[in-house]
Backbone bond lengths (Angstrom), bond angles and torsions (degrees), N, CA, C in turn:
res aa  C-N    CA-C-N  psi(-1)  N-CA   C-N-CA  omega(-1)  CA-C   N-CA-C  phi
1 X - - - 1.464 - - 1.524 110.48 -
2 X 1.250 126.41 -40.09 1.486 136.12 172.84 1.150 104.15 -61.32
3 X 1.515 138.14 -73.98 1.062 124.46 174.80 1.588 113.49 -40.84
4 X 1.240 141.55 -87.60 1.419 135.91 -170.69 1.878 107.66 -41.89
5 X 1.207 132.61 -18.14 1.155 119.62 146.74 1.456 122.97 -63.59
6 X 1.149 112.54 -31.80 1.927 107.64 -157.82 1.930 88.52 -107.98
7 X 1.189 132.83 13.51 1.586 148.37 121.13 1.288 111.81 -26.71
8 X 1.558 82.27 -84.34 1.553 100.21 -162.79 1.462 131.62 -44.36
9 X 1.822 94.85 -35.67 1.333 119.73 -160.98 1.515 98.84 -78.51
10 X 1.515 116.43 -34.77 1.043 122.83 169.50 1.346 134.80 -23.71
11 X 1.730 92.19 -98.09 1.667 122.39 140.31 1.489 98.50 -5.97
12 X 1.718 114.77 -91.51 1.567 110.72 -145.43 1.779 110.33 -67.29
13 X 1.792 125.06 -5.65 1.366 131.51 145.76 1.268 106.20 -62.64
14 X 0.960 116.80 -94.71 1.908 128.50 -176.40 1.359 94.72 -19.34
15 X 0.997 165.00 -65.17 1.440 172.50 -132.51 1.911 121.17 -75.56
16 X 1.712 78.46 -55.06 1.583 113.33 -175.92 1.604 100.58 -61.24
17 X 1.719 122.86 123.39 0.800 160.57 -179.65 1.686 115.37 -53.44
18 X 1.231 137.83 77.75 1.387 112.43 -169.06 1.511 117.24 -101.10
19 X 1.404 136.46 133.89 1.121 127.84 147.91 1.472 129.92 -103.11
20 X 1.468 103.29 152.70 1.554 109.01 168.68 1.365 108.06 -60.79
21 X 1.839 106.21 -153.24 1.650 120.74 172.48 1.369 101.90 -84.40
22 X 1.892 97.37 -43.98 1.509 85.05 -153.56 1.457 108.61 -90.86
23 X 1.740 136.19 -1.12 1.310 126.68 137.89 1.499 113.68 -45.12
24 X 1.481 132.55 -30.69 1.427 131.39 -162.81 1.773 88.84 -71.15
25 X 1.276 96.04 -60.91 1.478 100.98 178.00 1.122 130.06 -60.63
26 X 1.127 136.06 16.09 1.621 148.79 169.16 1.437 101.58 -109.53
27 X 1.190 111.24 -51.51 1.603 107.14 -174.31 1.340 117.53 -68.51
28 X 1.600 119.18 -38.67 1.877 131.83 174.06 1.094 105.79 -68.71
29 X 1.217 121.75 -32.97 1.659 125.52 -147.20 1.374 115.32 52.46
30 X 1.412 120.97 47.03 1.390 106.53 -175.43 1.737 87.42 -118.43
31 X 1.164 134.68 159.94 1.160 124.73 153.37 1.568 132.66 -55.97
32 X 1.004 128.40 168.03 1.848 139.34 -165.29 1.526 95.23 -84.26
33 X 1.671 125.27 -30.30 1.587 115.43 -172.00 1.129 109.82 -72.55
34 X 1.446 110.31 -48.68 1.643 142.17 -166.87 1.862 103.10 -54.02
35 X 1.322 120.99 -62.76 1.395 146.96 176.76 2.313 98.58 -60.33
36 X 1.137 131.93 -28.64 0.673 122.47 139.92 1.725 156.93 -72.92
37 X 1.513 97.03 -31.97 1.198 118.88 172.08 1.859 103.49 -62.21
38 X 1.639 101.21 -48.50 1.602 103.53 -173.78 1.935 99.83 -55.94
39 X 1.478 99.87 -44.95 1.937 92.15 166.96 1.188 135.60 -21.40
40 X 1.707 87.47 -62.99 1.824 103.43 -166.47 1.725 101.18 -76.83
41 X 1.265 113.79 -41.05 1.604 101.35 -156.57 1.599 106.03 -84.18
42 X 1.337 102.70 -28.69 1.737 111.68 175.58 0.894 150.39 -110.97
43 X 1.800 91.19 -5.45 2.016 117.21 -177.47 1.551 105.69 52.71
44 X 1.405 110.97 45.54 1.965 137.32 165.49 1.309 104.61 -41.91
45 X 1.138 164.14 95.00 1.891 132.76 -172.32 1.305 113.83 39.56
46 X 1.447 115.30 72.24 1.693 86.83 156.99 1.595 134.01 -73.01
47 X 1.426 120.05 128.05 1.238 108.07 -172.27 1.262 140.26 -60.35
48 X 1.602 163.21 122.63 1.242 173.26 -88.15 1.904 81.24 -122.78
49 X 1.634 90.48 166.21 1.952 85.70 172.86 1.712 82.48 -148.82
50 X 1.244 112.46 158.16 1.223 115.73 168.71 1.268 119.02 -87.32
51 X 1.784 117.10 -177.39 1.401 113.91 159.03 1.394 134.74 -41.08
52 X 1.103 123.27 -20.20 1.430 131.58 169.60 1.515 110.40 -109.00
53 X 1.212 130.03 28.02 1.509 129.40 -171.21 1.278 137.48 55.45
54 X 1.239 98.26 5.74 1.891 109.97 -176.86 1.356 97.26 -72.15
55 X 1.730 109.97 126.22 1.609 126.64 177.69 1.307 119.57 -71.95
56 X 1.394 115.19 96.64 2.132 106.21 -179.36 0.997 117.37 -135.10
57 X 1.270 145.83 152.21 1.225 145.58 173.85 1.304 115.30 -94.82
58 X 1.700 130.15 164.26 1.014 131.88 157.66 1.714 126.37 -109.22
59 X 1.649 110.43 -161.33 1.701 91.40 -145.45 2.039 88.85 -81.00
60 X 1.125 120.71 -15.08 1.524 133.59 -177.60 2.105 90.70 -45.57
61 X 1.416 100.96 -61.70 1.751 123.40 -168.34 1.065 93.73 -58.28
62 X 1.728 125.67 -51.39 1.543 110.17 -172.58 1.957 110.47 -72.65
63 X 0.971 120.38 -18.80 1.260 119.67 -175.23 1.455 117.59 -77.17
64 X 1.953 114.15 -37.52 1.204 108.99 154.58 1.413 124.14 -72.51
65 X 1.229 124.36 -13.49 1.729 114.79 -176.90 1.493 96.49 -89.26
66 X 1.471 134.74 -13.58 1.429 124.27 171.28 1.279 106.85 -68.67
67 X 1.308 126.95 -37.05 1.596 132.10 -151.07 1.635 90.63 -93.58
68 X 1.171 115.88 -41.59 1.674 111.08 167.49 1.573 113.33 -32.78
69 X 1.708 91.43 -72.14 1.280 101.03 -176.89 1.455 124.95 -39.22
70 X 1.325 123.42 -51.81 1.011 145.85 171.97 1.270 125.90 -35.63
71 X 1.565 104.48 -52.54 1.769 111.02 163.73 1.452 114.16 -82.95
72 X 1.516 124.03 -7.17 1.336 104.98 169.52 1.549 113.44 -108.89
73 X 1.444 101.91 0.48 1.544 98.54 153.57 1.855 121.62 -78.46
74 X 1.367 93.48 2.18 1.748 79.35 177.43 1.402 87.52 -143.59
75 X 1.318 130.66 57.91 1.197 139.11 131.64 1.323 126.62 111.05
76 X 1.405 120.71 11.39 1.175 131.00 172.35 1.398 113.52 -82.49
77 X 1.658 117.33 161.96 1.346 105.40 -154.18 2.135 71.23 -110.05
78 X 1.344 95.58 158.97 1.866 109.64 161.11 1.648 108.31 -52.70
79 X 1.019 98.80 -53.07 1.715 94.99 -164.03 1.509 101.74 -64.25
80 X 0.745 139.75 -9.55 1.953 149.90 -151.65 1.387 76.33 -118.81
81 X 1.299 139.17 -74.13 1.580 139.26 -131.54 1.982 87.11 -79.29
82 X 1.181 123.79 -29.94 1.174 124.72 -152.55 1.922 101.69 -92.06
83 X 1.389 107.98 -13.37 1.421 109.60 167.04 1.151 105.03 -102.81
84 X 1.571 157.46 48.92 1.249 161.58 140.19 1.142 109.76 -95.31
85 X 1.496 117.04 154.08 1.268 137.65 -160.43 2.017 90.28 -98.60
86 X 1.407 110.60 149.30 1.287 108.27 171.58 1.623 117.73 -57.50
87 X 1.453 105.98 -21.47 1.362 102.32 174.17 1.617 131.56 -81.02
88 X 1.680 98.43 -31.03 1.341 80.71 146.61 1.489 140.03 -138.58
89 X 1.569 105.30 77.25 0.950 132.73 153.00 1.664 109.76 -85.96
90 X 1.275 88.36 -73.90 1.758 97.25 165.66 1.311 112.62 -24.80
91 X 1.652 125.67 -72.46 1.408 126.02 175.87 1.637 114.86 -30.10
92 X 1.464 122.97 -54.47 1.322 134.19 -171.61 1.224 120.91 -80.41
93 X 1.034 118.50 -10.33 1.495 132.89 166.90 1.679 116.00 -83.60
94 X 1.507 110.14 -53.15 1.763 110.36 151.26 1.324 104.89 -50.36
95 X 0.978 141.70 -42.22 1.716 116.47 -149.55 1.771 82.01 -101.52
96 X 1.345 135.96 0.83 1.424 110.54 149.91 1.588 121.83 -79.22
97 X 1.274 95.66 -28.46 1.689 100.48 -174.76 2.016 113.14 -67.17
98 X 1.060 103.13 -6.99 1.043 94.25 155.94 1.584 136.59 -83.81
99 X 1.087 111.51 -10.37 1.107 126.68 164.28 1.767 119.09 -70.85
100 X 1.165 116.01 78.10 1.619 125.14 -156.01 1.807 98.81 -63.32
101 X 1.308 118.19 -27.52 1.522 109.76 -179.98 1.484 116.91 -76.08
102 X 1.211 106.52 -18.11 1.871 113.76 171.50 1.168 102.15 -65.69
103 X 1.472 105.41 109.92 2.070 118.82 -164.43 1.759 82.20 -87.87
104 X 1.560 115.89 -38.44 1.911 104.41 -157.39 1.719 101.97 -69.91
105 X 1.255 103.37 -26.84 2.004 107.42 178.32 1.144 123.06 -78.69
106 X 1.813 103.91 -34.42 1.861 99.62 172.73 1.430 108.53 -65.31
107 X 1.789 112.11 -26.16 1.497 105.71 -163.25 1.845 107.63 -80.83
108 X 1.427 106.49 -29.22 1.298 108.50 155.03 1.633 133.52 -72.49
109 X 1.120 129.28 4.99 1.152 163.36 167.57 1.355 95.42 -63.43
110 X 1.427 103.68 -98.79 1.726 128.26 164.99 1.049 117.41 -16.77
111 X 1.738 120.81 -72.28 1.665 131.85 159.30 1.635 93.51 -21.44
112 X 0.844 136.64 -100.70 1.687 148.59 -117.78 2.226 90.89 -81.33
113 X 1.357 119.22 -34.36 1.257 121.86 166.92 1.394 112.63 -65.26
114 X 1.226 129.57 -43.13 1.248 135.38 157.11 1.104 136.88 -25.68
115 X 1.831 100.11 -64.69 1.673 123.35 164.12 1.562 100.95 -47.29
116 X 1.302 112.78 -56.42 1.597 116.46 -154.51 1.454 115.59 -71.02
117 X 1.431 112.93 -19.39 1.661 141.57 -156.79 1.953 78.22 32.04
118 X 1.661 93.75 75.56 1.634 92.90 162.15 1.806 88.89 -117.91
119 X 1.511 105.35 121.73 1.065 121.76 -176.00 1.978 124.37 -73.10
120 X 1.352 87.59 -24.59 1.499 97.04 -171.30 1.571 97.31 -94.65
121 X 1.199 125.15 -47.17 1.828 116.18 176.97 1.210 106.75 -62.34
122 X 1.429 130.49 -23.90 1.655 135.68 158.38 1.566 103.52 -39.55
123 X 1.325 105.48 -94.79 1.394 109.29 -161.71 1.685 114.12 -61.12
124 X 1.332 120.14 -39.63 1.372 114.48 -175.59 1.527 93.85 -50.15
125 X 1.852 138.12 -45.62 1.398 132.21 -161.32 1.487 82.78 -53.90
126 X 1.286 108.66 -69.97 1.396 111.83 -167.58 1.300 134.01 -22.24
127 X 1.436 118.33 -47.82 1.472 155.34 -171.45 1.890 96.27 -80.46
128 X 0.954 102.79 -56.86 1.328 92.68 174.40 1.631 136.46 -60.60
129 X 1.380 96.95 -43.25 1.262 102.02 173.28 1.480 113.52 -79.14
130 X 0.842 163.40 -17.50 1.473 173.49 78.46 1.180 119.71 33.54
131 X 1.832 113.79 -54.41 1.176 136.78 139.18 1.157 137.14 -18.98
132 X 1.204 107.55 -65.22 1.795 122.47 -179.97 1.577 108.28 -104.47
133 X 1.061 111.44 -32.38 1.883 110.98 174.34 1.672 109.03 -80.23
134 X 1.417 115.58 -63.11 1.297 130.61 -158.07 1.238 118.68 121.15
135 X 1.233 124.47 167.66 1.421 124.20 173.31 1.437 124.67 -58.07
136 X 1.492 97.67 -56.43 1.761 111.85 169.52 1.334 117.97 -28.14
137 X 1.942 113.61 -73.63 0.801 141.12 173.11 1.212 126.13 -19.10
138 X 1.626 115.07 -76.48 1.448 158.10 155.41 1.987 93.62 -47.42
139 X 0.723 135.46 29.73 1.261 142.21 178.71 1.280 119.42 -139.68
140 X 1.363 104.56 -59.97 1.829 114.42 162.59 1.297 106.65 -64.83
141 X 1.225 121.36 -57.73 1.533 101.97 -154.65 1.715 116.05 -114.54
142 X 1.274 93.02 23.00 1.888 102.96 166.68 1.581 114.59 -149.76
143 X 1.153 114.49 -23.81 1.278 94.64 175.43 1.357 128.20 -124.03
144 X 1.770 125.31 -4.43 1.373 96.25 160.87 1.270 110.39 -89.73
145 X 1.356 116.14 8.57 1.994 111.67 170.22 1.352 105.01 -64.62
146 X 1.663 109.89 -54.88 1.332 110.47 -179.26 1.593 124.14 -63.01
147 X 1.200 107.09 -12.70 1.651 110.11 176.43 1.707 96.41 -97.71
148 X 1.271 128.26 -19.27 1.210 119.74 -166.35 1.840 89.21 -78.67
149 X 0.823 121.81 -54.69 1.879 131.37 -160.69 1.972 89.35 -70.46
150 X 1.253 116.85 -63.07 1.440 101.82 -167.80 1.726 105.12 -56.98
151 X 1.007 121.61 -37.25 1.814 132.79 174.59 1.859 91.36 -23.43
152 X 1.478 93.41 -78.86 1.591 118.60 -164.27 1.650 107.58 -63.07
153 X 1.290 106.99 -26.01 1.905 98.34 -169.95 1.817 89.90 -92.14
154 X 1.459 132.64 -26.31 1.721 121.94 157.98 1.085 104.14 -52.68
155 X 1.327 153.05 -50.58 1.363 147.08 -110.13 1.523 86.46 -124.59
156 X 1.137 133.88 -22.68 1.572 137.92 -171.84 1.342 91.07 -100.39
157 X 1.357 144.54 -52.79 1.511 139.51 -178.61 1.529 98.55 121.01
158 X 1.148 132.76 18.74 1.902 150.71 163.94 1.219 105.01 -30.89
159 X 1.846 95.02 -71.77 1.407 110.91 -163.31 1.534 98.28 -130.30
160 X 1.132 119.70 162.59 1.781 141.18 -167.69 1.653 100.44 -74.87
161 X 1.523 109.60 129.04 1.452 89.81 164.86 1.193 136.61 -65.78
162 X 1.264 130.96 6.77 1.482 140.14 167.12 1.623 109.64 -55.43
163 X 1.779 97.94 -57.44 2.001 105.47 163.96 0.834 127.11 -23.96
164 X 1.446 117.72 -41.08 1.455 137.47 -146.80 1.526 101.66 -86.95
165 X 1.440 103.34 -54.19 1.364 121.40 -166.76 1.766 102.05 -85.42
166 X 1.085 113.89 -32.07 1.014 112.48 178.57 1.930 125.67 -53.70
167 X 1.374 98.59 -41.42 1.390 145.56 -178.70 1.675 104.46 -57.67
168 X 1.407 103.40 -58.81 1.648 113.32 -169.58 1.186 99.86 -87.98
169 X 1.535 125.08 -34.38 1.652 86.68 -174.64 1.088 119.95 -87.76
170 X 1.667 121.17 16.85 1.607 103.33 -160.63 1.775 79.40 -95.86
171 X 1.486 103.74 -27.27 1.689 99.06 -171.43 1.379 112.56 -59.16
172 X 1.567 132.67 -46.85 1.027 160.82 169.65 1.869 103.41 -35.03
173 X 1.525 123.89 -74.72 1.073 111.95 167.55 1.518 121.99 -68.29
174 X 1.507 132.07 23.59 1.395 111.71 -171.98 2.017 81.97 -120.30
175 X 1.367 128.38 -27.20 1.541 126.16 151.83 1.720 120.36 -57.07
176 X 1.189 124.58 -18.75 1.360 122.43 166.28 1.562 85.49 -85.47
177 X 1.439 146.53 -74.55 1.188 133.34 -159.68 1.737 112.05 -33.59
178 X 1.473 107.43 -54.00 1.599 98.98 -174.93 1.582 104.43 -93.06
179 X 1.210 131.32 14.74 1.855 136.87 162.01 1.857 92.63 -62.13
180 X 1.577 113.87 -57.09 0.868 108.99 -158.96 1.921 123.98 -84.52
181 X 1.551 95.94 -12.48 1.623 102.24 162.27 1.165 115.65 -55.57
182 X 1.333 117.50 -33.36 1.907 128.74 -150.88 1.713 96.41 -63.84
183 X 1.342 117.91 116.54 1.399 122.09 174.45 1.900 96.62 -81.14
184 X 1.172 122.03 103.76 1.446 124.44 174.57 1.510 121.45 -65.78
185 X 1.837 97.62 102.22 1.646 98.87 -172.54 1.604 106.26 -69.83
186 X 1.429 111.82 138.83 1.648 133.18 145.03 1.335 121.81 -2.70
187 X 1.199 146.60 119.89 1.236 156.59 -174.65 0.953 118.71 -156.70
188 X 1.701 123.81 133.77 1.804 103.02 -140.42 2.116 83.79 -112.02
189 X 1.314 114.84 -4.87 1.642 116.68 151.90 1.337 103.04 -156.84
190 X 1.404 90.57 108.11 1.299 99.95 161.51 1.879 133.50 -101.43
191 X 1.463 98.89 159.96 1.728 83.21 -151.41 2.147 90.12 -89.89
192 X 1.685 93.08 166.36 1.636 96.52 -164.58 1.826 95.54 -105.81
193 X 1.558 110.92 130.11 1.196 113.33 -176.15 1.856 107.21 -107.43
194 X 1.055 111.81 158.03 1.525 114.99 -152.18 2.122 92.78 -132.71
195 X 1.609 116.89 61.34 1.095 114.63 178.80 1.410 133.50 -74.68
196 X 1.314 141.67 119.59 1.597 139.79 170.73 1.448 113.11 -164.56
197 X 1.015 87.98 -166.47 1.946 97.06 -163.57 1.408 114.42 -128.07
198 X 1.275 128.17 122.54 1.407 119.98 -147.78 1.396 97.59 -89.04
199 X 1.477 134.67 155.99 1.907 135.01 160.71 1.405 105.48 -10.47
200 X 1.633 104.85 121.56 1.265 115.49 163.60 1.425 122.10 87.31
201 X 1.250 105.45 5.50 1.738 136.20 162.42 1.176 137.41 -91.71
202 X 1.109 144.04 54.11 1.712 145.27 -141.66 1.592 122.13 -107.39
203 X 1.685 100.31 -6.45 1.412 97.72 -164.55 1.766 95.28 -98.12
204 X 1.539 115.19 127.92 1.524 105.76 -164.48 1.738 104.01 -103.35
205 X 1.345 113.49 -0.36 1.546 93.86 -166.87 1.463 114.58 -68.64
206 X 1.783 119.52 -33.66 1.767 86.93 171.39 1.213 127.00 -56.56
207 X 1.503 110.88 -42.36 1.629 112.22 -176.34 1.726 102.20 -60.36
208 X 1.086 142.90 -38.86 1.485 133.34 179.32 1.733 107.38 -70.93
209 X 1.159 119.27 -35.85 1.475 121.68 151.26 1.456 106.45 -33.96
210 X 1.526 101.85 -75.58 1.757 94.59 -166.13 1.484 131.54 -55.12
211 X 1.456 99.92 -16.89 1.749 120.64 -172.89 1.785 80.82 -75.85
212 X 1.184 103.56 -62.58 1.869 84.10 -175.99 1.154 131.25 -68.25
213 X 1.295 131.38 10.48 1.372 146.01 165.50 1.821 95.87 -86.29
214 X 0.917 102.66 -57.44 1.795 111.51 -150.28 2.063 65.69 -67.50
215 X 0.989 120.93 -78.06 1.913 105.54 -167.41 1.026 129.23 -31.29
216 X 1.467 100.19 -43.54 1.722 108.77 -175.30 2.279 99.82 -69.19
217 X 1.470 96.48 -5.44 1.782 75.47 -174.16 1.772 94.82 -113.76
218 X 1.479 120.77 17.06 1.230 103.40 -157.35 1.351 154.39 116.84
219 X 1.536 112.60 -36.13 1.006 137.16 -154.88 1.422 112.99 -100.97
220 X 1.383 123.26 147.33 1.438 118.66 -168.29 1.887 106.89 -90.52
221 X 1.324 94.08 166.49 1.760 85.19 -169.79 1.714 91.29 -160.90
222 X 1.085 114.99 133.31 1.670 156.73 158.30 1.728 105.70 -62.49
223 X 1.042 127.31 76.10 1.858 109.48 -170.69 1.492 96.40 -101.11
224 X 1.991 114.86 116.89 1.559 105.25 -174.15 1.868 85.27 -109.16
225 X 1.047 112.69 -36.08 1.762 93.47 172.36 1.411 88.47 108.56
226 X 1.446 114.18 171.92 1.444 137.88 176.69 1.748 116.05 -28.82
227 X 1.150 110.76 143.37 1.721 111.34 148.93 1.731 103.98 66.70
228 X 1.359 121.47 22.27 1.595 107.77 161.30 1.042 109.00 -78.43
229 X 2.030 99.04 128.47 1.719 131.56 161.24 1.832 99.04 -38.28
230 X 0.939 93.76 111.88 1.867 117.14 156.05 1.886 95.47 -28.27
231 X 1.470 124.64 -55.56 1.203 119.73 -130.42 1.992 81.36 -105.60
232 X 1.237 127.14 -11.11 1.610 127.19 150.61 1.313 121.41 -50.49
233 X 1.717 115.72 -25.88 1.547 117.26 -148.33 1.473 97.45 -75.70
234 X 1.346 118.07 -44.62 1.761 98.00 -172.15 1.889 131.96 -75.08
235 X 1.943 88.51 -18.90 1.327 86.09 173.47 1.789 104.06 -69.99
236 X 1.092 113.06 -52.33 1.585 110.07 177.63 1.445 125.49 -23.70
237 X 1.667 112.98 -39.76 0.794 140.08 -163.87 1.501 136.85 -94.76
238 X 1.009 88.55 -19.48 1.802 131.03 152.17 1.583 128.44 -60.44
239 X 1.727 81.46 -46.52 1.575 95.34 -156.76 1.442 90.09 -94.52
240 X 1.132 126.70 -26.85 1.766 130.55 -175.48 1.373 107.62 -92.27
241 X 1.048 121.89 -39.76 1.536 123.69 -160.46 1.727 121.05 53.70
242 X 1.477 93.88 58.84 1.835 69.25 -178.83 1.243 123.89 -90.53
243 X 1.320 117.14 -170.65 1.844 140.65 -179.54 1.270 93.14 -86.79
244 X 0.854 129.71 -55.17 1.640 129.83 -179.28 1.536 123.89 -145.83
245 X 1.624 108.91 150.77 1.216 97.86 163.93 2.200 111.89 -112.33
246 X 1.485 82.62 179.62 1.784 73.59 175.65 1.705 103.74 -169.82
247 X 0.980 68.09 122.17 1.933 91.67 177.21 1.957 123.28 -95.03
248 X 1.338 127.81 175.26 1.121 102.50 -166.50 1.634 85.12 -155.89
249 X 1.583 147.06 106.80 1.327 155.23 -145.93 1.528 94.01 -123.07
250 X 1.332 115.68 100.47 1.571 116.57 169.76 1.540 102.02 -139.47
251 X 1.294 131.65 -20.08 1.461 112.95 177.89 1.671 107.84 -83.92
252 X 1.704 105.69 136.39 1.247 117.56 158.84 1.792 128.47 -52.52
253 X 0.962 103.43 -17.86 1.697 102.64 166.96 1.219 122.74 -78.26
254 X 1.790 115.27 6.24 1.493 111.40 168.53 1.308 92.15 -82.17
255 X 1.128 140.95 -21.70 1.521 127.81 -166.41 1.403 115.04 93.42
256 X 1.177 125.29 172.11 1.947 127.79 -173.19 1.670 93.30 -77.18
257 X 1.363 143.35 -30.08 1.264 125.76 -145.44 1.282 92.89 -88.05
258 X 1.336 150.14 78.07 1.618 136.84 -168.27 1.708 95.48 -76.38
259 X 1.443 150.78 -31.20 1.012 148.71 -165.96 1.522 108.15 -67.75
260 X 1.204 112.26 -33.59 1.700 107.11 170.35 1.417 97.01 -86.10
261 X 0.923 123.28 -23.66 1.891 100.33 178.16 1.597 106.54 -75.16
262 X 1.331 109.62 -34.57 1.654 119.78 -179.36 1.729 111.44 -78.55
263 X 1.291 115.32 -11.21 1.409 117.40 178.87 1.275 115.17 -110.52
264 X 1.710 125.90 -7.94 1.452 136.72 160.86 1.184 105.28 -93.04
265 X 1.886 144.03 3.10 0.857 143.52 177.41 1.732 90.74 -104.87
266 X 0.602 113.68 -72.23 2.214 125.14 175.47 1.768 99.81 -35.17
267 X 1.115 106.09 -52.66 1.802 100.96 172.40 1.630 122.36 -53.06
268 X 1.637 115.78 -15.50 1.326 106.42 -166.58 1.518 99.80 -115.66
269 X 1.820 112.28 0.53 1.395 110.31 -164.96 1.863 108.20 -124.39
270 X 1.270 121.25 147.25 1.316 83.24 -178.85 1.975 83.40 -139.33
271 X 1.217 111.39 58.03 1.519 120.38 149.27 1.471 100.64 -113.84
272 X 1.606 123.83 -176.76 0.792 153.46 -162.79 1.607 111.90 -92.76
273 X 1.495 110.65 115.50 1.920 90.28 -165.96 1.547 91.93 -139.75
274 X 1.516 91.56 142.78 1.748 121.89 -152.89 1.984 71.05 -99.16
275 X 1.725 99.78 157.37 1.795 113.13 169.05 1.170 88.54 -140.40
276 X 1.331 113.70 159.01 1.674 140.35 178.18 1.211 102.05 -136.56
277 X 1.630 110.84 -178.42 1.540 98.90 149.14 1.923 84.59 120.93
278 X 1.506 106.32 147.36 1.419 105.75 172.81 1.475 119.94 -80.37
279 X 1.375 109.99 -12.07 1.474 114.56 -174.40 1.842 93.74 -69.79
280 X 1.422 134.56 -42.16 1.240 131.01 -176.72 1.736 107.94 -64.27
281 X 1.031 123.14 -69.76 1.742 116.55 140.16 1.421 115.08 8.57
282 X 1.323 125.19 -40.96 1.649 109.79 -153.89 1.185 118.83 -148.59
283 X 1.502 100.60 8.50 1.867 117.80 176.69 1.787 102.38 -137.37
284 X 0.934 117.69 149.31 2.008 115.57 173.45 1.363 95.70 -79.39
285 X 1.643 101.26 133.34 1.529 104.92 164.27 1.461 113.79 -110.36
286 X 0.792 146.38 165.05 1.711 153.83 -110.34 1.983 81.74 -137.30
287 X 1.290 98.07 108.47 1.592 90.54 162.94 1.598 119.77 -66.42
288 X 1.183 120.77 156.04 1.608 115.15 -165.72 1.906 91.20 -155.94
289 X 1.250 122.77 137.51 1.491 104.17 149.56 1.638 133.16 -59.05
290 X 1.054 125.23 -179.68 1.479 109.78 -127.00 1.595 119.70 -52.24
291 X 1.888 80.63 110.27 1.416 121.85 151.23 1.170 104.26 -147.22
292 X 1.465 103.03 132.29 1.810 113.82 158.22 1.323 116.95 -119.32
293 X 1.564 114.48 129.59 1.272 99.94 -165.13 1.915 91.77 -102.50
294 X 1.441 106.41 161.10 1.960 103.44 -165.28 2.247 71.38 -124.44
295 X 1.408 86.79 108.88 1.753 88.78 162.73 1.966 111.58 -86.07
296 X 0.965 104.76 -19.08 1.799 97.66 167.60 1.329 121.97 -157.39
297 X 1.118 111.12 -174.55 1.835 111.96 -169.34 1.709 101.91 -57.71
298 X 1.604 115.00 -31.61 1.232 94.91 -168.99 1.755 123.91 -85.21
299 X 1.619 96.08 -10.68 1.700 106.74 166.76 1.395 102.27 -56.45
300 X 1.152 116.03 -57.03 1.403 143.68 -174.13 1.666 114.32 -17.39
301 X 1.464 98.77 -65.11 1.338 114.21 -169.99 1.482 109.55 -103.05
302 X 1.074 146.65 -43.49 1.666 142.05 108.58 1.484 114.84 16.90
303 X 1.274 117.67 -56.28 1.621 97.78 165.09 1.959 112.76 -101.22
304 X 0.821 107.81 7.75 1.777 103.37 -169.99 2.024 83.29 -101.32
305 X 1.330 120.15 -35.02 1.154 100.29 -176.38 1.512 109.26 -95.04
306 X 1.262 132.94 6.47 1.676 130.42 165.03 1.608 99.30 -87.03
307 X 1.059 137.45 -24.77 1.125 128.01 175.13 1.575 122.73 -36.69
């Protein structure tokens, strides 16, 4: 019986989630001084320390310092937030989330579904905002931020890659959900788009974004999905003939040089190919004839609808 107790106890330590400050501070976005200072002057979360005194929090600490955040991103002062009871903080934080245009609460919304891999407060956020914003919308200003920050807090060791994955695919099937609402208007020539993701690219929601842009205007589209071999691209390309191709560069495992990934992709194609993607956002890409690079949703749709 002792032993299967001192198991258990194990397990339910071993289990328990720890973060530092400066994971705290990747995930809040608040800085490590700031998140301390709220310590000293207000006793904000104080953080847990282990057997050897190392200061960390757990995922309970990160859930109240999100919901902090949250009310003093929409206008509460610290000193006010710091005499409330956790309960109602909590309370005031729901009665913002109803507010579906508050992009910083749905994205904290998400955050805390994430933590939980609670699947249904996932998608209903999802569903909601989508709902009342639109897809577009709900695209710019909640979710590739939120895919841009969870990207970087996996890739730092923040959060588990399970988060990660957990995160994209629910987003991933809820853009095939509205791909397939799109009633495709009439176009008496429409141009043929040639979409995928070159080696070492896996995350598909801009490119499934763009398939619903290029639908919503008309336009025909090729969807090969994640991870096409470089050395596939010309038979593909042959066999389709398109007007364009278009790729979408957001995972950090391509590395900073995106121009050799964009110039071993241009070597195998010889239409004209549009890039997206936050990695173009945040590195210079090498002007080239036809290449257009789309730095955000609104390049995005700006050229798919001048077409």
């Amino acid at each position: 019986m002792f032993f299967k107790q001192t198991c258990l106890t194990f397990v339910v330590q071993y289990s328990v989630k720890k973060f530092s400050i400066s994971d705290i501070e990747g995930l809040i976005g608040i800085k490590a001084h700031t998140i301390r200072a709220w310590e000293i002057r207000y006793n904000l979360v104080p953080p847990k320390r282990t057997l050897t005194n190392i200061r960390y929090y757990d995922e309970e600490d990160l859930k109240s310092l999100l919901n902090i955040v949250a009310l003093n991103e929409n206008g509460y002062k610290i000193s006010k937030i710091a005499k409330m009871s956790k309960k109602q903080i909590s309370d005031l934080v729901t009665q913002l989330k109803a507010d579906w245009n508050n992009d910083s609460v749905q994205m904290l919304s998400l955050s805390n579904a994430t933590i939980d891999y609670d699947e249904e407060v996932f998608s209903n956020t999802l569903a909601g905002c989508i709902d009342e914003m639109g897809l577009i919308k709900t695209m710019d200003l909640v979710l590739f931020p939120f895919m841009k920050k969870v990207g970087m807090l996996w890739q730092t060791g923040a959060i588990d890659p399970s988060h990660e994955h957990f995160a994209s695919n629910l987003i991933r099937d809820r853009i095939i959900v509205e791909i397939d609402k799109v009633e495709k208007p009439h176009r008496e020539e429409p141009k043929r788009f040639l979409l995928f993701l070159p080696e070492a690219e896996m995350h598909e929601a801009g490119l499934l974004f763009a398939r619903y842009l290029l639908k919503s205007c008309g336009q025909e589209t090729l969807y090969l999905g994640s991870e096409i071999p470089y050395s596939d691209l010309k038979k593909i390309v042959a066999a389709y003939k398109p007007d364009y191709s278009f790729i979408v560069l957001t995972s950090l495992n391509l590395g900073k040089d995106i121009n050799k990934v964009v110039g071993k992709v241009m070597d195998n194609l010889n239409v004209p190919l549009l890039v997206a993607g936050s990695l173009i956002s945040e590195f210079d890409i090498l002007v080239k004839d036809q290449l257009t690079p789309l730095k955000n949703v609104c390049d995005m749709v700006e050229f798919l609808e001048d077409l």
